[in-house]
LUMZANU-716080 format. One record per residue (C-alpha): x, y, z; residue number from 0; residue in one letter. Coordinates in nm, 4 decimals. Layout:
// LUMZANU-716080
<r x="X" y="Y" z="Z" pos="NUM" code="A"/>
...
//
This chain:
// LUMZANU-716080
<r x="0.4354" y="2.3301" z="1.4745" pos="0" code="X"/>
<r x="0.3642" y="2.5228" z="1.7714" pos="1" code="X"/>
<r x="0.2449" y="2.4012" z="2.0949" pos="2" code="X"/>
<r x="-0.0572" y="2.5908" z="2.3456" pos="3" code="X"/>
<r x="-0.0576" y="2.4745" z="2.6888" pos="4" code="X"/>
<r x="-0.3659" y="2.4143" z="2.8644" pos="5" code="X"/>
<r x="-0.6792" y="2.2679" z="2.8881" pos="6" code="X"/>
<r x="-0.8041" y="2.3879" z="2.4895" pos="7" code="X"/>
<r x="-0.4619" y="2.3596" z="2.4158" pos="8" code="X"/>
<r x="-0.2964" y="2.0964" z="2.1638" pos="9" code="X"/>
<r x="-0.0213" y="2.1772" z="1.8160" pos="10" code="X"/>
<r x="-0.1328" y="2.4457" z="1.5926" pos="11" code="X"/>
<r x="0.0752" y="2.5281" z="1.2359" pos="12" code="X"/>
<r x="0.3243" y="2.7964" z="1.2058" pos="13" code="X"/>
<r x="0.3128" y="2.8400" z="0.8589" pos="14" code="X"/>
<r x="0.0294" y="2.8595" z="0.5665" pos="15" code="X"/>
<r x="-0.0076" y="2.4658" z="0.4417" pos="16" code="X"/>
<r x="0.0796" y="2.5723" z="0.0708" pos="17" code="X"/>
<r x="0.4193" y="2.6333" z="0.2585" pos="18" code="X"/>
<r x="0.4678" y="2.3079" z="0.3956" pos="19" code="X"/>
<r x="0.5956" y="2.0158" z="0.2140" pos="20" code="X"/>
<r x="0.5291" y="1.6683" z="0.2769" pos="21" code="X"/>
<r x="0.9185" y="1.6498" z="0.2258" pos="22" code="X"/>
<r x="0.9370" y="1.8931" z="0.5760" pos="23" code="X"/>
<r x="0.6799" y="1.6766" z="0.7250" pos="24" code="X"/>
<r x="0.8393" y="1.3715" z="0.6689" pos="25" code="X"/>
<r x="1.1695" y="1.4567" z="0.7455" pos="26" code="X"/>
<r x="1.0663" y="1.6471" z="1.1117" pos="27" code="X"/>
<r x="0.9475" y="1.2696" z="1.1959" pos="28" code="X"/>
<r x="1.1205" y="1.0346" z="1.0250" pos="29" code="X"/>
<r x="1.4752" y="1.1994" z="1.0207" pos="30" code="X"/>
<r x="1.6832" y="1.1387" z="0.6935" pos="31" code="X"/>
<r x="1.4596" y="0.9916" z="0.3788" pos="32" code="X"/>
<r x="1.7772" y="0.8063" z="0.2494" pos="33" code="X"/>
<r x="1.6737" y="0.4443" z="0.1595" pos="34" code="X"/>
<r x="2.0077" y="0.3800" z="0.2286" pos="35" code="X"/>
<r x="2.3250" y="0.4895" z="0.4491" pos="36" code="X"/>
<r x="2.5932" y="0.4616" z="0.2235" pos="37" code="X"/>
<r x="2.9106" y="0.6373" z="0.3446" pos="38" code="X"/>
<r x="3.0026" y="0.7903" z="0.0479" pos="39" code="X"/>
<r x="2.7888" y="1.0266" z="0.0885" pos="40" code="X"/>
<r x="2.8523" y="1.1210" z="0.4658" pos="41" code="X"/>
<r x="2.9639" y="1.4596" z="0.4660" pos="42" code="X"/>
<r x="2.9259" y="1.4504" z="0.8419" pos="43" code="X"/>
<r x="3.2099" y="1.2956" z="0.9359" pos="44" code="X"/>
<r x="3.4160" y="1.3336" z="0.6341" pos="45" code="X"/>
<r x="3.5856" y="1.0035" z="0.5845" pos="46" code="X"/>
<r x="3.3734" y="0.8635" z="0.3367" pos="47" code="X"/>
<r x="3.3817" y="0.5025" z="0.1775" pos="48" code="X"/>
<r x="3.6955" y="0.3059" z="0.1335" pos="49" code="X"/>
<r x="3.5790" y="0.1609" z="-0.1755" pos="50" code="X"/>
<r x="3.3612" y="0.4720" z="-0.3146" pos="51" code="X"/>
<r x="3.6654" y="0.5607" z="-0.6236" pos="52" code="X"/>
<r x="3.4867" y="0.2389" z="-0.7622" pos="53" code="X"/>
<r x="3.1736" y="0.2011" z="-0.6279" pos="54" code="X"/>
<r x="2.9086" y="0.2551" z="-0.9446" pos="55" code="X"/>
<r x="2.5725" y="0.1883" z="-0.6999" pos="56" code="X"/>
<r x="2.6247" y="0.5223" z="-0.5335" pos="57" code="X"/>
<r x="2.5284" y="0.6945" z="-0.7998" pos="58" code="X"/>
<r x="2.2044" y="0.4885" z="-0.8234" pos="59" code="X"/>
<r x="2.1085" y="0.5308" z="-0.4731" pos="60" code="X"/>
<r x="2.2061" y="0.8991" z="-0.4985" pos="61" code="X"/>
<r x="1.9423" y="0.9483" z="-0.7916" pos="62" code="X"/>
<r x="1.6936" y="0.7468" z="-0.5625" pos="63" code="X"/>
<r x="1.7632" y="0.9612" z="-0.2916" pos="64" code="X"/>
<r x="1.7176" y="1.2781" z="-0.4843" pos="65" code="X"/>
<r x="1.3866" y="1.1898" z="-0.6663" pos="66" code="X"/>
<r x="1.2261" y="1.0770" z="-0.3246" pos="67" code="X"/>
<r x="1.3401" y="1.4532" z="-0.1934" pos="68" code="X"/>
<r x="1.2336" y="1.6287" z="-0.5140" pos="69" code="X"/>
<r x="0.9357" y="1.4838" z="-0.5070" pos="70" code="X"/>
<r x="0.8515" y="1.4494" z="-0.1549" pos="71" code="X"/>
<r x="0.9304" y="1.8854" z="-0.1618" pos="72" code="X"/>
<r x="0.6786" y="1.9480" z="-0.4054" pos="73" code="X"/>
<r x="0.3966" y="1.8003" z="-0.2714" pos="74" code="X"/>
<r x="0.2257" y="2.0613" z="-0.0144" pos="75" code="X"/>
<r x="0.0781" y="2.0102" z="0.3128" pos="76" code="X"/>
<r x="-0.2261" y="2.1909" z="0.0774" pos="77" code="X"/>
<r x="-0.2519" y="1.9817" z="-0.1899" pos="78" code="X"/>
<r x="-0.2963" y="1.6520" z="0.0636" pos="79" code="X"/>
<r x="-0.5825" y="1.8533" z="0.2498" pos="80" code="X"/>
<r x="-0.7333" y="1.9066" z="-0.1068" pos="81" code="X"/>
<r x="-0.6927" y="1.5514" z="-0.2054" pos="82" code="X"/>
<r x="-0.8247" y="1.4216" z="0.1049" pos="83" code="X"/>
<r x="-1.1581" y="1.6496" z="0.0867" pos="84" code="X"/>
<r x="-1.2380" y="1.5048" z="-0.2918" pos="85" code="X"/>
<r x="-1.1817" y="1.1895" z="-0.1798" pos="86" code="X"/>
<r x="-1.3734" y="1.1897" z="0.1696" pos="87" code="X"/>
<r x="-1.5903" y="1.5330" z="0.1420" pos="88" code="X"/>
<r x="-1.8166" y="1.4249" z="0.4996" pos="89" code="X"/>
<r x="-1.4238" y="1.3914" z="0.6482" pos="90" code="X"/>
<r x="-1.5311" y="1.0765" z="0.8098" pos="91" code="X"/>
<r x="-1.3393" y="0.7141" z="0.7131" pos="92" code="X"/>
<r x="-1.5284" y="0.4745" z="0.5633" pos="93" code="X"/>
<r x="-1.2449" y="0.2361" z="0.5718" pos="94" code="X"/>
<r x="-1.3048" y="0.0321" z="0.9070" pos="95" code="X"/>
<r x="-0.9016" y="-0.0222" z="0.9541" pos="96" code="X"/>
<r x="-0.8764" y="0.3691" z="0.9093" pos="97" code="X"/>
<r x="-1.0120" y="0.4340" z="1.2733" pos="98" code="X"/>
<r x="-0.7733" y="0.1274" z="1.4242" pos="99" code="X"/>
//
């Protein structure tokens, strides 16, 4: 995103939406997508988790964590726009919550 000051000014894209994923998108707001912290796989601070030599529900939350990423990366910014036009082609919401 890029920012124009001003009166007609407002958040433009730097880059082509084929070349944004919803993966970049959600990550630039949301931070980490990791449904959950486990220390094990904290390469930040390099200590790790005491009981991780014997911990088998890392490795499911790992394969969580890395089919939300895969998939979040290969859906574009592109393919939402796309989607959204079939399913609303006047762009307007006929869903009364939508505008809340």
């Amino acid at each position: 995103m890029k920012s124009i000051r001003g009166a007609s000014g407002g958040y433009v894209l730097e880059k082509k939406p084929s070349e944004i994923s919803v993966g970049d998108i959600l990550r630039a707001l949301e931070g980490s997508l990791e449904p959950v912290k486990c220390a094990a796989f904290d390469t930040t601070t390099g200590e790790g988790c005491m009981a991780s030599d014997g911990c088998v529900t890392k490795y499911v939350w790992q394969k969580i964590n890395d089919s939300i990423n895969d998939t979040v990366n290969q859906i574009m910014l592109d393919e939402l726009i796309r989607e959204s036009k079939s399913i609303n082609p006047d762009g307007e919401c006929e869903n009364p919550k939508c505008s809340q």
